[in-house]
N, C-alpha and C positions, 0 to 999 in steps of 0.2 A: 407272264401274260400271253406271250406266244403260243403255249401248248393249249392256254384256255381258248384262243381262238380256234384252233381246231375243232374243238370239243360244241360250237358254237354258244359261248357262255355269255356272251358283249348280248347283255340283251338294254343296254340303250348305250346311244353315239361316244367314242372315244373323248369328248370334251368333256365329258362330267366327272365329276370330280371325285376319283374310289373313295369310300369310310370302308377302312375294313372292320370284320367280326369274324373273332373265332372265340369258337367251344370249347369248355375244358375237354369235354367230349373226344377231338380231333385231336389232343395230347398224346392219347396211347400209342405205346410202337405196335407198331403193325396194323392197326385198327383203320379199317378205308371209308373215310368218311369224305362226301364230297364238299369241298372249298364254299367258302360261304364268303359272297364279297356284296357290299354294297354301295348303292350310287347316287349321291344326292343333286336335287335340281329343285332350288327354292326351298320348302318347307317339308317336299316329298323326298324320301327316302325307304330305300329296296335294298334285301339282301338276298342278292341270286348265290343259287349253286349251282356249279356243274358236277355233271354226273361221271368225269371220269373220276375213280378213286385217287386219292395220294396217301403217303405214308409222313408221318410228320415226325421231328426229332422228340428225343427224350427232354419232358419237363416233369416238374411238380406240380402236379394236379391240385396242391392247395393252395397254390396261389397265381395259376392261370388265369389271365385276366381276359378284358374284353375292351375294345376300344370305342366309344358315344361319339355320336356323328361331331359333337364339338373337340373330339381330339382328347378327353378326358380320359382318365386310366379308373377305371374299375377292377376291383377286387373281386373276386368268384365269391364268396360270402357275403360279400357287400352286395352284389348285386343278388345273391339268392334271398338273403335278410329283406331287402326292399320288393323283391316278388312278392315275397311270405307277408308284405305287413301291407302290399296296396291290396291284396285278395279280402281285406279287411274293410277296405272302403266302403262305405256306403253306396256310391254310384260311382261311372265309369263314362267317360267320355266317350260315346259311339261314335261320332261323326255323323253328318246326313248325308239325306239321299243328293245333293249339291255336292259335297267333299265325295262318295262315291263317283261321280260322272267326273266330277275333274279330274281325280287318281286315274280312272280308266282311260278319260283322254291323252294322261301324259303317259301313261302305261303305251299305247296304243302309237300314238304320234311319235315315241322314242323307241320304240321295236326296231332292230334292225333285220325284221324278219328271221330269217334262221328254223331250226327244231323246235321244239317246244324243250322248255327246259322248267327247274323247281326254283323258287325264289319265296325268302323269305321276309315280309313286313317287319323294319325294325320296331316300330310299337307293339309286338309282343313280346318286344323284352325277353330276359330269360326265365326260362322257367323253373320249378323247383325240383329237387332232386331226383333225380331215378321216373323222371318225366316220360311217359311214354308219348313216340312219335306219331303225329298225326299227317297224313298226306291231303291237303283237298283238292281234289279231284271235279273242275269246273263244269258248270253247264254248256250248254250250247255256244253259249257267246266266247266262254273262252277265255276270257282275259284272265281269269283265276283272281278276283277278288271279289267272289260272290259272299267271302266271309267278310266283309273291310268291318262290317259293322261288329263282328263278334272277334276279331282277333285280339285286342284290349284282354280281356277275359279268359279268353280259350289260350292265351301266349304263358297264363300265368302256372296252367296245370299241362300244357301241352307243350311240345319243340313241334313246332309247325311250316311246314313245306307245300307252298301254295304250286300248283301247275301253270303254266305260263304258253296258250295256245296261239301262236302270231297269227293276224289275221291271214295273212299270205302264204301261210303255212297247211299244207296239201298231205299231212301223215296221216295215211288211212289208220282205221281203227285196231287194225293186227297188230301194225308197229305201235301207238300208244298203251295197248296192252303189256306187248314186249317191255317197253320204256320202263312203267309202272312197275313190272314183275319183277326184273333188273334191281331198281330203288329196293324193294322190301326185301331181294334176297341180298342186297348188301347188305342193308340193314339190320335183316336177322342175324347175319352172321357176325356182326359186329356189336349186338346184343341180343342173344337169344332167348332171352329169361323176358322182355319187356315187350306187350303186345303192341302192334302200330296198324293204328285205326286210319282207315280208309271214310271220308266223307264225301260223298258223292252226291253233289246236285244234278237232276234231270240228266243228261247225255252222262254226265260222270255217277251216278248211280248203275248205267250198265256198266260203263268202263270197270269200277270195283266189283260187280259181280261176275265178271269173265274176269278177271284177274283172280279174286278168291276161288275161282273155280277150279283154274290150274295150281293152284297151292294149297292145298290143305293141310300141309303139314306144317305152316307157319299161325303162328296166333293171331290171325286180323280179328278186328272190328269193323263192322260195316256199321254206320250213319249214310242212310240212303235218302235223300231228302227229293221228294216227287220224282222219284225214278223213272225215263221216261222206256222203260218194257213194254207201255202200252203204247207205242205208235203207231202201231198199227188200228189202234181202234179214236184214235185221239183227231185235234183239227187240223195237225199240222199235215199228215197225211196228205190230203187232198192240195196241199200246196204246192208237191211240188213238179208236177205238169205245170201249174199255174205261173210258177216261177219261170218253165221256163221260156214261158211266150210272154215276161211280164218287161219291158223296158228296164233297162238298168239305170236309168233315171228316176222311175217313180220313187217318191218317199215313201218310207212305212208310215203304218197308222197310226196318227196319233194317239187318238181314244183307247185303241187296243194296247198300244205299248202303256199309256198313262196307268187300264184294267193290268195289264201284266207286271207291272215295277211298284204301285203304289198301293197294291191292293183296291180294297173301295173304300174311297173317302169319305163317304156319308159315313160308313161303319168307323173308322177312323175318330173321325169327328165326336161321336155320341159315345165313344169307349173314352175318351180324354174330359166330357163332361163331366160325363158317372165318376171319374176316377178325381173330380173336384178342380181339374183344370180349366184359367176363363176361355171361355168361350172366345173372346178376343185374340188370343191367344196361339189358340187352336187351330182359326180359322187361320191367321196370321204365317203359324208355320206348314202350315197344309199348303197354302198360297205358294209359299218361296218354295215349295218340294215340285209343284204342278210349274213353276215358271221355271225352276232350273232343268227341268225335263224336257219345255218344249225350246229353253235357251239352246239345250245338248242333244238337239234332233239332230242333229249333221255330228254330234260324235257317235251317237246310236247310228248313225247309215256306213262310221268309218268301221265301229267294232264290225259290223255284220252287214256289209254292201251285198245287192242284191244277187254276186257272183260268186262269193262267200258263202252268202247264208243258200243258195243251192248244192255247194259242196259239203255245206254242216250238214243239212236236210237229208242230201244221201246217205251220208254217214250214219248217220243217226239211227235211221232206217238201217242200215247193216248192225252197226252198237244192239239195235232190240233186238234180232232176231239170235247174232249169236247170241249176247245174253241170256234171253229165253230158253235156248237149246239146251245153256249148260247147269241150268238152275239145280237140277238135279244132283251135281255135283261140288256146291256150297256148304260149306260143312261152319261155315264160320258164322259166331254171334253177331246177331242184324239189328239193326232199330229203323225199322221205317217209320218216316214221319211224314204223312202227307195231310195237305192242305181238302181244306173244302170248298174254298172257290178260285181253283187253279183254269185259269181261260184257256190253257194251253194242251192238258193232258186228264184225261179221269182221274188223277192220281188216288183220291178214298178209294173207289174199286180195285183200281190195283193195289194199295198197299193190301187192301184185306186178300186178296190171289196170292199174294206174295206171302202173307202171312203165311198161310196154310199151305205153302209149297214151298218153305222153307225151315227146317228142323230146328233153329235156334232162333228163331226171331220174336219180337215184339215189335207193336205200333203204337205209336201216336197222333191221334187227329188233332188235327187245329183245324177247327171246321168254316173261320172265319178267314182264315189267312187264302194268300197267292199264288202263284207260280215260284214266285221269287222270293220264297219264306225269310230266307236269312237277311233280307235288307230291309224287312217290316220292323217299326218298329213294337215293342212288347217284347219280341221273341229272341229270347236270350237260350242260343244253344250249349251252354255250359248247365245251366237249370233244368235242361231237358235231358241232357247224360246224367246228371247227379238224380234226377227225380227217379228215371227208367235205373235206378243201378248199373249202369254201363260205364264206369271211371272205375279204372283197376289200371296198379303198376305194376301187374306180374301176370302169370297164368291162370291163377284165377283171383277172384275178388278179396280182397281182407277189409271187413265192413268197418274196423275199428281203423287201422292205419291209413286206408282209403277214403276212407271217410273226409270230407270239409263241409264244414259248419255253414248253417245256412246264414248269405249277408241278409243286410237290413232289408233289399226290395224281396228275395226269394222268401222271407220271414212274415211279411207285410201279403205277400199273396197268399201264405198259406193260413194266413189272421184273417184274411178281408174273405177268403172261400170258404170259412167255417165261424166266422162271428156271430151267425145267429144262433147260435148254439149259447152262445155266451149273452146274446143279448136276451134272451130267454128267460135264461136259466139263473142271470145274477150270481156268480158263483159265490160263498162266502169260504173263503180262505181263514184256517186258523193255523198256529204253529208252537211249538214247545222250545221252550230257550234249554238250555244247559243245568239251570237252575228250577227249573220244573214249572216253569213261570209259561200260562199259556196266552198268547198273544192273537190281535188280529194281525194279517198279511203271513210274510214267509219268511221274517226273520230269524228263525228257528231252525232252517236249513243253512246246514253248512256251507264256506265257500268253496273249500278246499274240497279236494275230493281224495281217495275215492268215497262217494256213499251211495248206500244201496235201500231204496225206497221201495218198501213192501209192505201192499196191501190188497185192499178188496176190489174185485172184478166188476162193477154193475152190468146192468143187464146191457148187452148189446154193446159192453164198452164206453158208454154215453160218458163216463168220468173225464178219458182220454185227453180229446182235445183242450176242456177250462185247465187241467194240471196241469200241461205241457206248454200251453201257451203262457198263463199267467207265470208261473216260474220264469220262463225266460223274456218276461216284459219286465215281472218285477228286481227279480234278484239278477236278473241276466247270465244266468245259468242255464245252460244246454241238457236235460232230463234224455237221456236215450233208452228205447224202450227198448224190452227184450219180447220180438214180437213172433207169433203162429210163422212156420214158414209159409201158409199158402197165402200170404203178403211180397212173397221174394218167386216164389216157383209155383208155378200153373200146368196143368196137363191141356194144352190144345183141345184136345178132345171132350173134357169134362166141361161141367155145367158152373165150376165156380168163379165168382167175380175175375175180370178181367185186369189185370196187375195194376194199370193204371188206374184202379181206384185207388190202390194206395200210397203213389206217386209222393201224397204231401208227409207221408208217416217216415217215407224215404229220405226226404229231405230234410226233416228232423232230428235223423239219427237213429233212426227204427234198425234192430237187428236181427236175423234170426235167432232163432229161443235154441242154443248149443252149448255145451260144456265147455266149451272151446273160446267163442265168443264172447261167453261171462267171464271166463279167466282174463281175457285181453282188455275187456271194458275196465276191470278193478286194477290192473293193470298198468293200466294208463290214465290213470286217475278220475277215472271221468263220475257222474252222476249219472246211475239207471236206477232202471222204473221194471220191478217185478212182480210178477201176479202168479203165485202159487198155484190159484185156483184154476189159472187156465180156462181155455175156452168151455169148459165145464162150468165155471160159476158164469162167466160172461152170459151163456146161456140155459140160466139154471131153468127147476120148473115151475108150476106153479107153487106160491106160499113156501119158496125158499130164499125172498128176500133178503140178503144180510147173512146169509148162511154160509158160513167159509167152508169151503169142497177142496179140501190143501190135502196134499200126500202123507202120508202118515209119517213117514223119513224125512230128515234135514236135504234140500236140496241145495241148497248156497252158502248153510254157516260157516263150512271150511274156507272156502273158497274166498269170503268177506273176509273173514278172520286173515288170512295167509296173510293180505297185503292191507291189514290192520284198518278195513274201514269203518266207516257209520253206517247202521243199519236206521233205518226210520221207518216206524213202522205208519204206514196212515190210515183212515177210514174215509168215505165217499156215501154218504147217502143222498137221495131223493131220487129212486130211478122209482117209486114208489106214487109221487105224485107227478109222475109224466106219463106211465103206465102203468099197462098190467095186463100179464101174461094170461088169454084166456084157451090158449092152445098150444099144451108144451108138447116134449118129445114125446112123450108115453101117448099122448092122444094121436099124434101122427104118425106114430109106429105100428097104429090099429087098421089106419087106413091104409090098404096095397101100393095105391101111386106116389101118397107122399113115402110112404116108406123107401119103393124103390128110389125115389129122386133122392132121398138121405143118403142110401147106401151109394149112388153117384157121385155123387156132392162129396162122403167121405172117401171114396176109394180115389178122385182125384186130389188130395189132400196130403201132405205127408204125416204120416202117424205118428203121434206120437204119444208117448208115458204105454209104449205095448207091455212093458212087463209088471205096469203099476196094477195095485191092487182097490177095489172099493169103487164110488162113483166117479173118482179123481179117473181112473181110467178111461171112461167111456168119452171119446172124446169128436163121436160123430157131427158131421156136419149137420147145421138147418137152421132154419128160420122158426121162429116161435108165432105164434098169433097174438098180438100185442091190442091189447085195448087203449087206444091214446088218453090221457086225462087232462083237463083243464091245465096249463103248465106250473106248478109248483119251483122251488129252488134247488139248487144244489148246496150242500156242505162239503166241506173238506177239513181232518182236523187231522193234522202231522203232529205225533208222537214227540216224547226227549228221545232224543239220539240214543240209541244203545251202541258205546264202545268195545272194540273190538281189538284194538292194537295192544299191543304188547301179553295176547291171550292165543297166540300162535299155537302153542306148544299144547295148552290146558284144551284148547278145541277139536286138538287131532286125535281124543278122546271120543270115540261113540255115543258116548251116555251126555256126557257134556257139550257136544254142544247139538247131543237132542234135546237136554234141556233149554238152552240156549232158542231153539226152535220154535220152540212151544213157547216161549215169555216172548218172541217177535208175535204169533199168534195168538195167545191173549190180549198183549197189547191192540193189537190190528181188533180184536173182539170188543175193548173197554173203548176207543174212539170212536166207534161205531154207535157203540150203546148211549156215546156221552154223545153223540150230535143228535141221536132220534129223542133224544129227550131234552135237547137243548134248543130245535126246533120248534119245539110245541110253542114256543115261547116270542116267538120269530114276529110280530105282528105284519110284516111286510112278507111271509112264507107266499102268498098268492101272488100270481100276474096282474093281477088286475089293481090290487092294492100299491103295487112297485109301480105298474104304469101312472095311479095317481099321483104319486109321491115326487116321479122324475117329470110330472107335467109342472109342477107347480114349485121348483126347484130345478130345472133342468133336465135334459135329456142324457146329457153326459154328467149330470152328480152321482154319487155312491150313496146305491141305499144302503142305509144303518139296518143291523140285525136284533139278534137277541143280545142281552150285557151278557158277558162273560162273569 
């Protein structure tokens, strides 16, 4: 304990009582990782580290354990098993904004001043293997639990090291740079292969981009959440002349602190209505959030006394400007995420500056949210790295190993943001047993995997969302698509959609469309979703409804085949009675403007099928001219399973399993043909008929289709 007091580690008073925690991590000879100790008082509990390295004896890294603040011995497997299975839960216990202000008062009140040092919250638990490190990097205030609400979550895929700024603590902004740089080169060097993402709220979103700036040869991530680069144009600016002729008595503002911590409560309020909660309820916990804020006005004056918050303000003011300077020299992948009603900072304007002045980034608006994003509730910063693609535990992304399954709330949002597609459209779901037996629902898709689901493209993709959702409502099976990459990679410059439209196909398991990433999905047993056709039938032309535009070549049989799976072939109509195509490519290829905006739209695109032959190749971008029609239904009719296992050897044949090829696409041809003609038959095929049916039967009944 001696050497740690040097180091200024005691970040609260000698009477409390150490729970220690070590990492299997800190096992290795030689490997300097800094001590990780923590300290309980009452029901709170902290695991600080200090930053000088130590070298720790020889053990066996399979059964290094860890010790829970009751003294209990855990198992390294035991405790990775129970990560891996609460990542499962349905929900997670945040904490309020009342448990946030008391953490911070005993955080604050137990400071024995000092450096600022890394400490880590025992409720993230440990994480799971080959975790990559995350740093965060605090705002203004400092105390570094701007994540309390999100550590639960972010503990279970992340090893997490909170910053810990004392209030009476005067280390200008060079040396917290320093501090910061210091951490990650230890870090790299004691895993180099694992990238360690940097999050940074407001003051600590400059701190990580002067930090990434002098390191570019390390793999950071940046999460820059309202970064405050813009203080110079922002309110805080003007305060502080104001501060300094202001009485170090006067209190801060209520109202503005209540706008800056709680967001807006009216918006609050009316978002927990729509989402079905009472009203009673609502108002109820809004209440206890607004009274333990103005209960914790005198811990808000201790984080940030008016003596204090003049030495942040300078700072801060210095943090933007280097910042700013060295933008130029950021080489690392960024995810800005800024609020749209931040009281404190423009932050929408700046992330979009920042966008485009930085070579690897992407953004996120929350156009509704605060200052103080991460303690709103909604906002779950684990859903926002998994949606943006940004959770990787190596140098770059593996979509299949990297990948986790969306829980019940992230499933639920991406259902309740796209329902009306289903509420429409009434999907009818049919399926093929084993036995040639065709059924209603999805019983006829395998559990097991691997299987591989290939069929027809409708127009504009409209099939998409009812298969992928209802599979994993009904069967509760995870369908992963093999999707266009300009879903994963955007050219700044070009004119096509902005990535985060496709956020929720992210979150479902969407991958890019590679030979690489098909081998891994079958692989790994999973259930994907193939379309031959490609963005060629998706956007075929006119009066080629139902038209399969497939490569003349087997592109998957081998590959199914190797690791013995189910192929299913399915069909998809009614994009028929939703529209109709009255302006395809060939008419827009005549006009100069659309033409050129096509030839934009594809050259910022990645290309692909360049050396395929026929229409299957052309695989330009654009928008068709769609005639909307009265809305009609969807069908859906899944194939019997075609087996593949133990035909290894017979498919590494050319001819066989081009055969093989062709009986997936006639199949895909005869389910097609059998639902446009099983339709006709549908007495409930219209809207209007299905809306009388669920008026006088319910809203939520299942309308009956055609008899099978």
């Amino acid at each position: 304990m001696a050497s740690m007091a040097s180091t200024g580690a005691h970040l609260f008073p000698a009477n409390l009582s150490p729970v220690f925690r070590r990492d299997a991590a800190s096992s290795s000879i030689g490997k300097s990782k800094p001590k990780q100790i923590s300290f309980s008082n009452s029901s709170r509990r902290f695991a600080v580290s200090t930053e000088q390295p130590t070298t720790a004896a020889k053990t066996d890294t399979k059964t290094t354990s860890r010790f829970s603040g009751s003294g209990r011995l855990e198992k390294r497997e035991e405790a990775e098993a129970a990560a891996a299975t609460r990542f499962e839960d349905p929900a997670v216990e945040r904490g309020s904004l009342k448990d946030y202000l008391e953490r911070s008062k005993e955080l604050v009140s137990q400071s024995d001043g000092g450096p600022p040092r890394w400490f880590t919250p025992l409720e993230c638990g440990p994480p799971l293997t080959n975790s990559p490190l995350l740093l965060f990097l605090p705002g203004l205030i400092g105390v570094g639990l701007g994540l309390f609400k999100q550590h639960q979550r972010l503990g279970k895929i992340f090893e997490i090291w909170c910053l810990h700024i004392p209030v009476v603590d005067r280390t200008p902004f060079t040396e917290l740079v320093k501090l910061v740089e210091r951490t990650i080169r230890s870090e790299h060097h004691r895993s180099p292969n694992r990238p360690i993402y940097l999050v940074g709220e407001s003051f600590g979103g400059c701190l990580a981009l002067a930090v990434a700036a002098l390191n570019p040869d390390i793999d950071l991530v940046l999460i820059l959440a309202n970064p405050a680069t813009s203080f110079s144009r922002s309110h805080l600016q003007p305060l502080i002349p104001l501060l300094d002729i202001m009485p170090d008595q006067l209190p801060l503002s209520l109202p503005y602190m209540l706008r800056s911590i709680t967001g807006d409560p009216l918006r609050m309020m009316i978002e927990s209505v729509v989402k079905g909660l009472p009203l009673q309820q609502t108002i109820g916990e809004l209440s206890q959030d607004l009274v333990a804020i103005s209960s914790y006005l005198s811990v808000l004056a201790d984080i940030s006394p008016i003596e204090t918050l003049r030495w942040k303000l300078q700072m801060l003011k210095s943090a933007s400007a280097v910042s700013n300077s060295r933008l130029h020299a950021v080489e690392a992948q960024t995810l800005i995420i800024s609020s749209g009603k931040d009281q404190l900072l423009p932050s929408q304007e700046e992330g979009e500056r920042l966008y485009r002045a930085l070579p690897k980034c992407e953004i996120r608006k929350l156009n509704d949210s605060g200052h103080f994003l991460f303690l709103e509730d909604g906002i779950d910063l684990v859903t926002i790295i998994k949606a943006a693609g940004f959770y990787r535990r190596r140098k770059y992304i593996d979509y299949v190993s990297d990948y986790m399954p969306p829980t019940p709330t992230e499933f639920q949002k991406v259902y309740d943001d796209n329902k009306w597609i289903n509420a429409v459209t009434s999907p009818v779901m049919l399926s093929t047993l084993e036995d040639g037996k065709i059924v209603r629902g999805l019983a006829g898709i395998p559990s097991e995997g691997p299987v591989l689901l290939v069929g027809y493209h409708m127009l504009l993709g409209l099939e998409l969302v009812p298969l992928v959702t209802k599979i994993f409502m009904e069967r509760n099976i995870l369908v992963r698509g093999i999707a266009h990459p300009m879903m994963f990679v955007r050219d700044k410059e070009g004119t096509l959609p902005d990535l985060s439209a496709y956020d929720s196909f992210r979150i479902m398991g969407a991958v890019p469309v590679s030979a690489t990433n098909f081998y891994k999905l079958m692989s790994s047993k999973s259930h994907a979703l193939l379309y031959p056709g490609g963005m060629r039938e998706a956007l075929h032309r006119k009066g080629e409804e139902y038209k399969l535009i497939w490569p003349e070549q087997s592109e998957f049989v081998r590959t199914a085949a190797r690791f013995g799976a189910k192929i299913i072939p399915f069909g998809a109509v009614g994009e028929d009675d939703i529209g109709e195509v009255v302006v395809d490519y060939d008419d827009l290829m005549k006009i100069p403007y659309f033409k050129g905006e096509i030839e934009r739209l594809t050259n910022g695109a990645v290309k692909l099928r360049s050396d395929a032959h026929g229409e299957v190749a052309n695989q330009d971008v654009h928008l068709p001219g769609i005639l909307p029609k009265f809305p009609g239904r969807f069908y859906y009719y899944f194939g019997k399973p075609i087996e593949t296992e133990g035909r290894k050897q017979e498919l590494r044949d050319k001819d066989k399993s081009q055969e093989l090829y062709l009986e997936v696409k006639s199949e895909v041809a005869r389910c097609l043909a059998y639902l446009k003609e099983k339709r006709e038959y549908d007495p409930y095929r219209n809207l209007l008929s299905r809306l009388v049916y669920q008026a006088t039967h319910g809203f939520t009944s299942e309308v009956p289709t055609f008899e099978l």
